[in-house]
C-alpha positions as CSV (number, residue, x, y, z in Angstrom):
1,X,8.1,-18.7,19.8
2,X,11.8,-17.8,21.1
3,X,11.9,-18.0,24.4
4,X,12.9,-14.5,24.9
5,X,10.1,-13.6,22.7
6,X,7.7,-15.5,25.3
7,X,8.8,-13.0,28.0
8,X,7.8,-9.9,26.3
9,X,5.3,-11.3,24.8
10,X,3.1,-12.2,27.9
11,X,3.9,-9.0,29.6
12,X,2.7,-7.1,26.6
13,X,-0.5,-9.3,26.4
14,X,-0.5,-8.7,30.6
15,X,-0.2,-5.0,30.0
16,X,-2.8,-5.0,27.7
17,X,-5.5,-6.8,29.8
18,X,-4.7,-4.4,32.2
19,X,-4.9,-1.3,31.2
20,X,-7.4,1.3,29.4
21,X,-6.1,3.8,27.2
22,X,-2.9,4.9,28.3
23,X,-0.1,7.0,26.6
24,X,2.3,4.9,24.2
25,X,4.9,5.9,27.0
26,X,3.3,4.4,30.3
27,X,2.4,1.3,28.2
28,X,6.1,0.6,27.3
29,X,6.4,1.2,31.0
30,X,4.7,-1.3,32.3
31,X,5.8,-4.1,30.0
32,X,9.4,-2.7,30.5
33,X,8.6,-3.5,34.4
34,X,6.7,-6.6,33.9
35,X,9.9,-8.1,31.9
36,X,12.0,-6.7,34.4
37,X,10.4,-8.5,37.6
38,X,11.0,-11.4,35.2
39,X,14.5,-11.3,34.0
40,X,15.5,-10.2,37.5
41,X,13.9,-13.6,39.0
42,X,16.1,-15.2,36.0
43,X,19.1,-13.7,37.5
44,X,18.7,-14.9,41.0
45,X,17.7,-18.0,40.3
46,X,20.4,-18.8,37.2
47,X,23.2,-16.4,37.9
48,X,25.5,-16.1,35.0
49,X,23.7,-19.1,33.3
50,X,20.9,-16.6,32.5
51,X,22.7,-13.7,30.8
52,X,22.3,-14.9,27.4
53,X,18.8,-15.2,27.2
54,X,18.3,-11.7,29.5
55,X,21.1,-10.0,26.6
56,X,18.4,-11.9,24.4
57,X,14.9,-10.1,25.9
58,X,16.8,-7.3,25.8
59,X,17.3,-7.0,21.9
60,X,13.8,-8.4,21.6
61,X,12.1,-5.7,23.3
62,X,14.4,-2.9,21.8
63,X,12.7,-4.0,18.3
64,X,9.3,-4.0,19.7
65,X,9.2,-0.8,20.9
66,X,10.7,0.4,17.7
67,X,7.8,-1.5,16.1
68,X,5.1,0.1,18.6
69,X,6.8,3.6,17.6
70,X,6.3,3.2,14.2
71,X,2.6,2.3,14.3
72,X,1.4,4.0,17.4
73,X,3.8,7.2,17.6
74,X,3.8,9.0,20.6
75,X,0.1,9.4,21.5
76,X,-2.4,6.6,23.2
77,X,-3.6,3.0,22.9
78,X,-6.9,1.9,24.0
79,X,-9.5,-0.3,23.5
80,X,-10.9,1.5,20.3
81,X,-12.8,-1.2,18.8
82,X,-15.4,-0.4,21.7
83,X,-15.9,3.0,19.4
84,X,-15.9,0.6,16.4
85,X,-12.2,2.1,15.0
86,X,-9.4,0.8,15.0
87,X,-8.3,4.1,15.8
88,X,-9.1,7.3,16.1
89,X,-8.8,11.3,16.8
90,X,-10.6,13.4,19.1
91,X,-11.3,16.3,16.9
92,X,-11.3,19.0,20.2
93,X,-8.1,18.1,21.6
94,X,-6.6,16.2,18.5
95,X,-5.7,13.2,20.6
96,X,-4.9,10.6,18.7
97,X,-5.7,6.5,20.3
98,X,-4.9,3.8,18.3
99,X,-6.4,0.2,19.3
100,X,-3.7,-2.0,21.7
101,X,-3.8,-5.0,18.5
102,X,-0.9,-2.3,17.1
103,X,1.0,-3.3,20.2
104,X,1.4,-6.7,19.4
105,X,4.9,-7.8,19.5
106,X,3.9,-9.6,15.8
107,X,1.5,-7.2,14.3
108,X,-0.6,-9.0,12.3
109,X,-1.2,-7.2,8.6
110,X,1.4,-4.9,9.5
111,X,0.7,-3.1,6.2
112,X,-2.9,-2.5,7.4
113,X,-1.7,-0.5,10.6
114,X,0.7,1.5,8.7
115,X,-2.3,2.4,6.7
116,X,-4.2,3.5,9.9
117,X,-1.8,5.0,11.3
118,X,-1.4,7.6,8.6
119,X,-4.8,7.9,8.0
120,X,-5.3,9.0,11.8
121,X,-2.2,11.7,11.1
122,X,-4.0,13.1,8.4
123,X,-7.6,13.4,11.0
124,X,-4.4,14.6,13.4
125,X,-2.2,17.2,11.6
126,X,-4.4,18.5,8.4
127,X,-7.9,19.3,9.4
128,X,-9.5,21.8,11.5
129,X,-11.4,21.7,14.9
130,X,-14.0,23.9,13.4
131,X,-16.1,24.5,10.4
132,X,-18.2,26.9,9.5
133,X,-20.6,25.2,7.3
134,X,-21.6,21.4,7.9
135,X,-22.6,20.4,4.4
136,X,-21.7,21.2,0.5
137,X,-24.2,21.1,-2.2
138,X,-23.6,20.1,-6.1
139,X,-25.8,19.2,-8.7
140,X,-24.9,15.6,-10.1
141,X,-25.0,15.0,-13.8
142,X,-28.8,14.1,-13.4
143,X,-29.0,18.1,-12.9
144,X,-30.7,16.8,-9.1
145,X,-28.9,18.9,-6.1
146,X,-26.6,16.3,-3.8
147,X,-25.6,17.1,-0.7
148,X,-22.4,16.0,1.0
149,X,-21.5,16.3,4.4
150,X,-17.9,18.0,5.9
151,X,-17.4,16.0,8.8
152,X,-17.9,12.7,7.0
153,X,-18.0,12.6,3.8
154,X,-14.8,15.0,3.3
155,X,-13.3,14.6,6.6
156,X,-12.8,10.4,5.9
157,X,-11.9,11.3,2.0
158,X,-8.8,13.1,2.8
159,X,-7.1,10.3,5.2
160,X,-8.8,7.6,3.3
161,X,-7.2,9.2,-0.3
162,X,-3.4,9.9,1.4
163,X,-3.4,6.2,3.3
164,X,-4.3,4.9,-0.3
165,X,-6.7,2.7,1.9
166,X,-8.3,-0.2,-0.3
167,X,-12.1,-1.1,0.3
168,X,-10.4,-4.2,2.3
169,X,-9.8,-1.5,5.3
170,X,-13.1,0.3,4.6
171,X,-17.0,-0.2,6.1
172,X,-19.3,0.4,4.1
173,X,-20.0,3.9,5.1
174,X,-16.5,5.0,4.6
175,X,-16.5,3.3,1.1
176,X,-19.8,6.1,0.8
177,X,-17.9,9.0,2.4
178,X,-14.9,8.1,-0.1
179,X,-17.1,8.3,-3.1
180,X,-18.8,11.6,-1.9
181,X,-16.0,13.3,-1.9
182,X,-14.3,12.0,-4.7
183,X,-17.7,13.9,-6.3
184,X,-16.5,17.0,-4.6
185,X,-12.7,16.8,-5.5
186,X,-13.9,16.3,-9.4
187,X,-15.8,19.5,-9.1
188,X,-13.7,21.5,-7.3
189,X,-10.3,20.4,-7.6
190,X,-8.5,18.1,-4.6
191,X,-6.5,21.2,-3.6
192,X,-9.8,23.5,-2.2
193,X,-11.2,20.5,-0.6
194,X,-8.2,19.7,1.4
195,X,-7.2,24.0,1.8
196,X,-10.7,23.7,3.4
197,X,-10.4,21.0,5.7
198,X,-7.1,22.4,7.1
199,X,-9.1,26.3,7.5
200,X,-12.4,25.0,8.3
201,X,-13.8,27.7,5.7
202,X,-16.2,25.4,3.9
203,X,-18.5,28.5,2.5
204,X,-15.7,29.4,0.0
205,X,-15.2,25.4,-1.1
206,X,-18.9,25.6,-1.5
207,X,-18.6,29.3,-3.8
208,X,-15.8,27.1,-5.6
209,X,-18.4,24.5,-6.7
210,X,-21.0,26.9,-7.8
211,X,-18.5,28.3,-9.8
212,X,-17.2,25.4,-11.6
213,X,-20.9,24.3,-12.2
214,X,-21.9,28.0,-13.1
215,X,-22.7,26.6,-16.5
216,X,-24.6,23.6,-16.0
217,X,-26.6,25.7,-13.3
218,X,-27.4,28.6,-16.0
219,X,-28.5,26.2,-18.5
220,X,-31.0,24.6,-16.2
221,X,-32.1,27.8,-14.8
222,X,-33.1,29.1,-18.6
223,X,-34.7,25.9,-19.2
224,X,-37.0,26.7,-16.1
225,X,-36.4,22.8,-14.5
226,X,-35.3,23.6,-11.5
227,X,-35.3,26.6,-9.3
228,X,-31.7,26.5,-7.5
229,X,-30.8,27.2,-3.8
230,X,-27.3,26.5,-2.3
């Protein structure tokens, strides 16, 4: 490591020991002051000697912070992996953190970040607050009823589908709330799943599937299987 590159780097790791979740600005802040108490002890201390390397730290934290823009935007960074993300949106006020790892001065896996990044713009910028149904009901190709839930299933599809994330960036779960509502998307076409995450109207996605499976429900009504509620 540059020395230049040491500087910022340990008042970025310094910043990050000592802070919570703070906006994107205030952390650029405080390494911006944490360098400066540094490069200004450089100057006594070396006089003209030092300019080089300060010129140096200068161009070296320009291109961080354009790197910390680019993953982190202009919202918060935090400790999310205490919530078990490594990121995420508050779905009341649409606050978006994204964990302090993205603040690295190397980012490791920068592709991965990118990927979280837009997946958290999608929870951000393209779904609702509110819906007014909490589940979705289909019948699978076993003619049994399914049930899928909105804030889950269809609310991880959506980012998980646009950030093209592969199962590499996925738990478990998400790889389940992925396939759900891949399921639902089949049925009733990608566009009313995603028009209903943005309006939060999921009883008309839900008239949408019983109207693409009016068919398959009619024949097993006549054939006196199954008794059908939605």
């Amino acid at each position: 490591m540059q020395p230049q590159e040491h500087i910022v780097d340990t008042a970025i790791t310094e910043t990050q020991e000592s802070t919570g979740t703070v906006t994107a600005t205030e952390f650029q802040s405080q390494v911006e002051q944490r360098v400066a108490v540094t490069t200004t002890a450089m100057q006594d201390q070396f006089g003209d000697a030092a300019d080089e390397l300060i010129g140096n730290v200068t161009v070296t934290m320009s291109s961080w912070k354009q790197s910390m823009d680019d993953l982190v935007g202009p919202d918060s960074v935090g400790d999310t992996e205490e919530e078990g993300a490594a990121a995420y949106v508050e779905i009341a006020s649409k606050k978006k953190v994204t964990s302090k790892r993205a603040t690295d001065l190397h980012v490791e896996d920068r592709p991965y970040w990118e990927r979280v990044r837009i997946h958290e713009e999608v929870h951000q910028n393209d779904q609702a607050t509110d819906y007014n149904a909490q589940t979705v009901t289909y019948l699978d190709e076993s003619d049994q009823m399914q049930e899928v839930t909105v804030v889950g299933d269809l609310t991880e599809w959506q980012p998980i589908t646009v950030a093209n994330q592969p199962d590499s960036d996925l738990t478990p779960d998400y790889i389940v709330h992925r396939e759900n509502g891949n399921t639902i998307a089949e049925i009733a076409g990608e566009g009313a799943v995603t028009s209903t995450l943005a309006s939060g109207d999921v009883e008309s996605l839900q008239q949408t599937i019983i109207e693409k499976q009016h068919d398959q429900m009619v024949e097993l009504v006549l054939s006196g299987e199954q008794n059908l509620t939605y």
